[in-house]
C-alpha positions in Angstrom: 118.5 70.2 116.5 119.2 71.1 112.9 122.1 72.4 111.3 120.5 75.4 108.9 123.4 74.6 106.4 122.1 71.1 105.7 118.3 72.4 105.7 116.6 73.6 102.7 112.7 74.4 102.6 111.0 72.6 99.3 108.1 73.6 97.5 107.7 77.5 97.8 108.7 77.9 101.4 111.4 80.1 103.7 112.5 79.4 106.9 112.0 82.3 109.0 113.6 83.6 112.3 111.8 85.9 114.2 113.1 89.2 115.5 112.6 90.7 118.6 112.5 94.1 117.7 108.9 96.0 117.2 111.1 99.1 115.8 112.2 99.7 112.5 114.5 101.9 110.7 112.3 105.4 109.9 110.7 105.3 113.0 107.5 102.7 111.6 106.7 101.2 114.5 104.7 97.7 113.9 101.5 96.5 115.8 101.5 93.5 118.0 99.3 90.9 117.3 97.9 87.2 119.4 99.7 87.2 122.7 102.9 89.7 122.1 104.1 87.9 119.2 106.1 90.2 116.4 105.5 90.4 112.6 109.2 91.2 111.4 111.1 88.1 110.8 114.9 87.7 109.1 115.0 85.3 106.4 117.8 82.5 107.3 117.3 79.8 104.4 114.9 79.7 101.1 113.9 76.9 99.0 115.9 76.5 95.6 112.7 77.3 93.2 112.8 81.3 95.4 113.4 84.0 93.7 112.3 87.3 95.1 113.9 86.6 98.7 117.3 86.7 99.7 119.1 84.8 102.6 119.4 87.8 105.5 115.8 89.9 104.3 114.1 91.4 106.9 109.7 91.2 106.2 106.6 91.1 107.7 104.9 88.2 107.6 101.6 87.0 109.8 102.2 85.5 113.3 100.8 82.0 113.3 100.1 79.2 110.5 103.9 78.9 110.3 105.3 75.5 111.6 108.1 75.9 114.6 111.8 74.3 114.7 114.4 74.6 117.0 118.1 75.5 114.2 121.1 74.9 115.9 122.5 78.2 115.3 119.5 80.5 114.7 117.3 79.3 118.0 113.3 78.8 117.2 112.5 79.5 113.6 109.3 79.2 111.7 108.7 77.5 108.0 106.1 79.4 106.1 104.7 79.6 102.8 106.0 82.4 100.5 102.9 83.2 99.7 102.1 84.7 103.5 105.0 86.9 102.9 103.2 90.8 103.5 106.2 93.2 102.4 109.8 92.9 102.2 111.9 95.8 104.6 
């Protein structure tokens, strides 16, 4: 497993951890996509050339193309371009 505080994304990517929660505050509520799988993730570590993200954000960002790891505090998490990033919450 990997230790998130010695892990840091290069190039202009974000490790992501995905929430369980379909609901958000203001009563949006976001679609499902492929199999159940959510589109609201919380930021847990950026890459040092980011500058629009923050450690802790909560956005949408599309399902699948990201690549899976197992963070020893955070569980399964996804890497993922910045680029795939839809909105910021």
């Amino acid at each position: 497993m990997i230790n998130v505080k010695n892990f840091t994304p290069r190039g202009a990517r974000v490790l992501l951890k995905r929430l369980e929660e379909n609901n958000i505050k203001g009563g949006i509520m976001l679609p499902q996509t492929h199999e159940g799988k959510q589109l609201r993730y919380r930021v847990v570590s950026i890459s040092p050339t980011e500058r629009e993200l923050v450690v802790g954000d909560t956005l949408i960002a599309p399902p699948d193309g990201g690549t899976e790891i197992n963070v020893e505090s955070e569980g399964k998490c996804e890497i993922i371009e910045t680029r795939r990033v839809m909105a910021v919450l």
